[in-house]
C-alpha positions in Angstrom: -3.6 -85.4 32.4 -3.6 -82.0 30.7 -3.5 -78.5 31.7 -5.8 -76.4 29.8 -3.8 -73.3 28.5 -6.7 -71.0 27.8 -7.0 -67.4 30.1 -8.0 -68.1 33.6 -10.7 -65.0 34.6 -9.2 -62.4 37.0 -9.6 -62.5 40.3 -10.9 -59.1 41.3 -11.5 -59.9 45.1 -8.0 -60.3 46.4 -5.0 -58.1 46.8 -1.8 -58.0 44.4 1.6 -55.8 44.5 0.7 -52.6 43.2 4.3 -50.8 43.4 7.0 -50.5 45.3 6.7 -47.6 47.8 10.0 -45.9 46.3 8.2 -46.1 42.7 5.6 -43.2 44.2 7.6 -40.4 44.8 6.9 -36.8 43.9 5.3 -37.9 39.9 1.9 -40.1 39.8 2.7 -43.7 38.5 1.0 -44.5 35.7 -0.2 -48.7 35.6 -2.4 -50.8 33.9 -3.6 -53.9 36.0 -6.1 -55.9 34.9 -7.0 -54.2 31.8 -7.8 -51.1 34.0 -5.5 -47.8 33.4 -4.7 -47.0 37.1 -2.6 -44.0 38.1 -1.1 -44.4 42.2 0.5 -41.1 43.4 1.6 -39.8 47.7 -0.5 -36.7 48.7 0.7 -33.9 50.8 0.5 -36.4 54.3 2.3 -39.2 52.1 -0.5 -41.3 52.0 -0.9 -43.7 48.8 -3.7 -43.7 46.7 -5.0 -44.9 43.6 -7.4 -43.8 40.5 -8.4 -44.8 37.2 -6.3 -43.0 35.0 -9.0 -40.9 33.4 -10.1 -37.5 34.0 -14.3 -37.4 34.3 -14.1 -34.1 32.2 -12.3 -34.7 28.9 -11.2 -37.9 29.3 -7.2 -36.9 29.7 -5.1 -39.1 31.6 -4.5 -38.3 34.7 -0.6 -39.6 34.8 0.0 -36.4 33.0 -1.0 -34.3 36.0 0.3 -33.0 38.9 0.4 -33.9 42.8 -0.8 -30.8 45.0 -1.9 -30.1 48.2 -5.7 -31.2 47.8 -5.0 -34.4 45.5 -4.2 -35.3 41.4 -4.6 -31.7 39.6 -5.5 -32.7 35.6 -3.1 -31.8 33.5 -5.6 -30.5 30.9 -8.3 -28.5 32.9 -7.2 -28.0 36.4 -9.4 -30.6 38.0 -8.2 -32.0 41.5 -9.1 -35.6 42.6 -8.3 -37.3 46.0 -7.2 -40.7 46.5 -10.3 -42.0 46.6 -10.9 -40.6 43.5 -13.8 -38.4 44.9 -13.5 -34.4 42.8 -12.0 -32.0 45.4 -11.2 -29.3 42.8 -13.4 -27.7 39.4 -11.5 -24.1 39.0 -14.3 -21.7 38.4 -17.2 -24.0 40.2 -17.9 -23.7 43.2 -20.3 -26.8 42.9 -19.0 -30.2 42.6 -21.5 -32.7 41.4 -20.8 -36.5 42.4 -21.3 -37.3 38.8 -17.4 -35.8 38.4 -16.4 -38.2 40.9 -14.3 -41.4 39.1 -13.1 -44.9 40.4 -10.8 -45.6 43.4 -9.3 -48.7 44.7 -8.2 -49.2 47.7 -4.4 -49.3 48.9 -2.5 -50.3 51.8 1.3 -50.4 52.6 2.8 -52.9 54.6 6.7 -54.3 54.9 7.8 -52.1 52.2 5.3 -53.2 49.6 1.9 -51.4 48.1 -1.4 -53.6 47.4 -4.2 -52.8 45.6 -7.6 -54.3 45.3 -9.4 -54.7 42.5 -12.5 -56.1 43.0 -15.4 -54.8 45.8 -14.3 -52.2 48.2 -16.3 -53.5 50.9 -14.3 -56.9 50.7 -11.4 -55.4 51.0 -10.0 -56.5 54.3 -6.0 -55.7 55.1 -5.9 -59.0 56.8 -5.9 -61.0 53.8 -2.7 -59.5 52.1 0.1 -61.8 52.4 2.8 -61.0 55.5 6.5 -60.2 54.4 8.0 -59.1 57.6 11.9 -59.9 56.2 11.7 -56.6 54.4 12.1 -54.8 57.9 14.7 -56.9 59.1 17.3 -55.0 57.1 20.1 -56.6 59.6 19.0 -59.9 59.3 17.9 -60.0 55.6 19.4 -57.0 53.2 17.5 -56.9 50.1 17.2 -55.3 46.6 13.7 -55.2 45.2 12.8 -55.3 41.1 9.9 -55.1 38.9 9.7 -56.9 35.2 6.9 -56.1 32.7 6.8 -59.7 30.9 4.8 -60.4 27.9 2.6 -63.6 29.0 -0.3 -64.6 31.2 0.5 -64.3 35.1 -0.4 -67.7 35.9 2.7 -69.1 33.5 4.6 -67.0 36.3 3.3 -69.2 38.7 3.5 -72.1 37.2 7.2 -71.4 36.4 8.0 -70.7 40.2 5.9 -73.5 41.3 7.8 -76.4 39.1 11.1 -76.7 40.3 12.5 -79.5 38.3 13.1 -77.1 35.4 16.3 -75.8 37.5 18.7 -78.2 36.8 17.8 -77.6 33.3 17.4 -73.6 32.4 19.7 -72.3 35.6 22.4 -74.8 35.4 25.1 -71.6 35.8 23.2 -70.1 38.8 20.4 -71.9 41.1 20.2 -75.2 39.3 23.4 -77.4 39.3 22.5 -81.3 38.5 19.3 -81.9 36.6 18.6 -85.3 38.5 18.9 -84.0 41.8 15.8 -81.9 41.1 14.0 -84.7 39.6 14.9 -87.1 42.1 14.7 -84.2 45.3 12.2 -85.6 48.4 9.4 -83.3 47.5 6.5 -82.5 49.6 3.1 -80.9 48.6 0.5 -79.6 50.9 -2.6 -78.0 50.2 -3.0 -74.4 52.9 -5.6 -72.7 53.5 -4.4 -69.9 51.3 -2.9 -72.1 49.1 -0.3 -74.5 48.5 3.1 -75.3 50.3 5.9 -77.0 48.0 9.0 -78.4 50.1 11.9 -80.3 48.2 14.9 -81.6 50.1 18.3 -82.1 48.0 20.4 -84.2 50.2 23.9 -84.9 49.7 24.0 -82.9 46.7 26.8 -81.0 45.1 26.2 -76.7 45.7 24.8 -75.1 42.6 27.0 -72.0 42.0 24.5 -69.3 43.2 25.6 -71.0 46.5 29.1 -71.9 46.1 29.8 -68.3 45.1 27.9 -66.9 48.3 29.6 -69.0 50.6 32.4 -70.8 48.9 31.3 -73.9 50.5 34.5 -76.9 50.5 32.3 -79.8 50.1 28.4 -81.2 49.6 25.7 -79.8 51.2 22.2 -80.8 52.7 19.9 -78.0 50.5 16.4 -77.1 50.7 13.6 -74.9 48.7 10.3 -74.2 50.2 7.6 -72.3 48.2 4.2 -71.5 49.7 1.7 -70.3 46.7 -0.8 -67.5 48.0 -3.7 -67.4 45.3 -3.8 -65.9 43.4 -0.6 -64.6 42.2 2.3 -64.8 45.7 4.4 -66.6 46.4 7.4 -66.6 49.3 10.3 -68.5 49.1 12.9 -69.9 51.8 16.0 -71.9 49.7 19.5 -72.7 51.3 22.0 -75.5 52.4 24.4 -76.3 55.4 27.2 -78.8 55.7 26.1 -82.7 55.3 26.0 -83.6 58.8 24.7 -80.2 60.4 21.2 -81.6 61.2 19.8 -79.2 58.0 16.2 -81.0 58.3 16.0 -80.7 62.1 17.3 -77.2 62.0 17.5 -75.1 59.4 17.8 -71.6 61.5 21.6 -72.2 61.1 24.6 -70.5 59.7 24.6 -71.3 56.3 23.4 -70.2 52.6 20.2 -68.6 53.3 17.8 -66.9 50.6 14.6 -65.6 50.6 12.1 -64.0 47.6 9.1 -62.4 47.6 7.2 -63.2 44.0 4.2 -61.6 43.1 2.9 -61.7 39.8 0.3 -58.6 38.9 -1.8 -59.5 35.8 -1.8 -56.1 33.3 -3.5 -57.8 30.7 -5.0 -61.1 29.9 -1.1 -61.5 28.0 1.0 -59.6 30.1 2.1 -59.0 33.6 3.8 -57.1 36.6 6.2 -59.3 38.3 7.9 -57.7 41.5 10.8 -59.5 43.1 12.8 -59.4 46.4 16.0 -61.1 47.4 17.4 -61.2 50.4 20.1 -62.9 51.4 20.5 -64.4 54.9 24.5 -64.9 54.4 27.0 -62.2 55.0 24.4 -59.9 56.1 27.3 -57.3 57.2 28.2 -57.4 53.7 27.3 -55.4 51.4 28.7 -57.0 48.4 27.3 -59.9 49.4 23.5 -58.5 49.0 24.7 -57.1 45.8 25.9 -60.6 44.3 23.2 -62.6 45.2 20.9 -59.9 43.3 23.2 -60.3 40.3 22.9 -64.5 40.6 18.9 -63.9 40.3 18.9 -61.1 37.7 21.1 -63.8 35.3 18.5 -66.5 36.6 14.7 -64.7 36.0 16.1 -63.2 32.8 16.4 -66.9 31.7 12.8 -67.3 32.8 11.7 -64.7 31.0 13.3 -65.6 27.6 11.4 -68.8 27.9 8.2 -67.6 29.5 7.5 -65.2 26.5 8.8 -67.7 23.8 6.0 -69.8 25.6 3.7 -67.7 25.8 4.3 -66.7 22.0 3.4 -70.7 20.8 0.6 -70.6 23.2 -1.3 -67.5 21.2 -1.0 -69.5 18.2 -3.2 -72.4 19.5 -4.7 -71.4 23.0 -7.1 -74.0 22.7 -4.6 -76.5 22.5 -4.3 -77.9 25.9 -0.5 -79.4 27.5 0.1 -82.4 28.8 0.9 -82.7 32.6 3.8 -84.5 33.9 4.6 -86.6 37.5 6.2 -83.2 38.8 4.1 -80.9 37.9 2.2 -82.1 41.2 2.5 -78.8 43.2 1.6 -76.7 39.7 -2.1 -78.8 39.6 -2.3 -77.9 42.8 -2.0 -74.5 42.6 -4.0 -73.9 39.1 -6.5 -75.8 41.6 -6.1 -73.5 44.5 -6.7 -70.9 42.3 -9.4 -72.2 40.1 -11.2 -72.2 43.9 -10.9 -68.7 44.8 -12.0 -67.6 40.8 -15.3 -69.9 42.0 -15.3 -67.7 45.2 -14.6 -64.7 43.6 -18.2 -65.1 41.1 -19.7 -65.7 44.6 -18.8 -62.3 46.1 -16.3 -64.2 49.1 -12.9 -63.0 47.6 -11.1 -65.7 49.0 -10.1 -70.0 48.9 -13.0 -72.3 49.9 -12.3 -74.0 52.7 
């Protein structure tokens, strides 16, 4: 089987991490997604909303403007916009003619996280964004959040976070450990409504040092990592380990090495993408330092995936015709590509979301 390497279409009828909340402050936040300049900014109620970049009058960028009471003030000629992009202001016009008026997309903020959509307003229903309720369970889970710009496609994001085997291989000083016990993990893959669900148990297997180091473990341990894909571009993640002999596949919600990520993978252009990250850490939560190493464990481990993902993506560009050959794991990666080949199907129909 082979996995054709040549740009997926967007899909413009879904919802994808814009920003994190504390990225909009007092400035407008200047981002491209989807080939579309977009510039987010908090009005005088500290709502979020979101523009094309782009005055109507001369064509300035908006970024370079101003937040005041009414909206966006244009740096160049004065003019205010809203969030919905609707032209509140002209100085010296009392008449404001709709044809001033420029694009909006709608926002919504939930669990410490901004979406956008892309695609038709009307379809934009707040339902459909992915649920990440850890992030107000400071107590239970303290996090730190990040955001990458990475030079290739969003989908070799995905694919990377959905094919777990290469652990033992590229994160053998952090997540990974043994190569074989990825390959030979009991691995599970489900098809969701929403997506896919990848489950791997490593039984009896020696802790990685990520998890030695965040709980000093003093012998082998019964670990798990459960990924569930949300086309098109999230994915949450539940990883840990207990003891051998603690019952970890009967009951995980045990003390033990506990991690959870949000990925989200934003594509700027057709080459390039956004990709915001959580960790939290469900170990130690009264420590501090704790939160703080485990963020340094996945900094060293994504910059690893980075190096490669842009190498790859750097050989791809060179042939992107030439398709790549799929492998026995790359099971829940098929699945996804599928999963999202679906909703792009959907998307041309006007649904914005999976066919069921």
């Amino acid at each position: 089987m082979v996995t054709d390497t040549t740009n997926q279409p967007f899909v413009r009828n879904a919802w994808y991490v814009a920003a994190w909340p504390e990225e909009i402050d007092e400035a407008p936040l200047a981002r491209t997604i989807m080939n579309e300049p977009i510039v987010m900014f908090r009005d005088a109620d500290g709502n979020v909303g979101a523009i094309e970049d782009r005055c109507c009058h001369r064509g300035a960028p908006l970024s370079h403007g101003t937040v005041v009471e009414k909206g966006l003030q244009c740096v160049y000629h004065g003019l205010v916009f809203d969030g919905d992009g609707k032209c509140v202001k002209i100085p010296g016009q009392k008449t404001i003619p709709d044809q001033a008026n420029i694009q909006g997309y709608p926002l919504f903020e939930q669990h410490k996280i901004v979406w956008i959509w892309m695609g038709d307003p009307a379809l934009a229903d707040e339902s459909m964004i992915v649920g990440y309720p850890w992030h107000d369970q400071t107590d239970k889970w303290p996090h730190r959040k990040e955001c990458y710009s990475i030079k290739c496609n969003y989908m070799l994001m995905i694919d990377n976070l959905m094919d777990l085997t290469h652990l033992g291989y590229l994160h053998t000083k952090t997540i990974g450990g043994d190569p074989m016990i990825h390959v030979d993990a009991d691995t599970t893959v489900d098809r969701t409504k929403t997506g896919v669900l990848l489950t791997r148990w490593m039984l009896d297997s020696n802790p990685p040092p990520t998890y030695q180091k965040g709980l000093g473990f003093k012998g082998k341990v019964d670990r798990w990592a459960e990924f569930e894909y949300f086309a098109p571009s999230t994915i949450v993640q539940w990883s840990g380990g207990l003891d051998v002999g603690k019952g970890a596949r009967e009951n995980r919600e045990q003390d033990g090495f506990h991690l959870r990520l949000l990925h989200a993978v934003t594509p700027e252009t057709e080459t390039t993408c956004f990709y915001f990250w959580s960790t939290a850490n469900g170990h130690r939560q009264d420590e501090p330092q704790a939160t703080e190493d485990m963020y340094n464990e996945i900094v060293a481990t994504f910059i690893e995936d980075i190096d490669i993902l842009e190498a790859q993506q750097s050989r791809i560009d060179l042939n992107p015709d030439r398709p790549l050959v799929s492998i026995y794991s790359d099971g829940a990666m098929t699945y996804a590509r599928r999963a999202l080949r679906e909703m792009i199907d959907g998307d041309d129909a006007g649904v914005g979301s999976i066919a069921e």
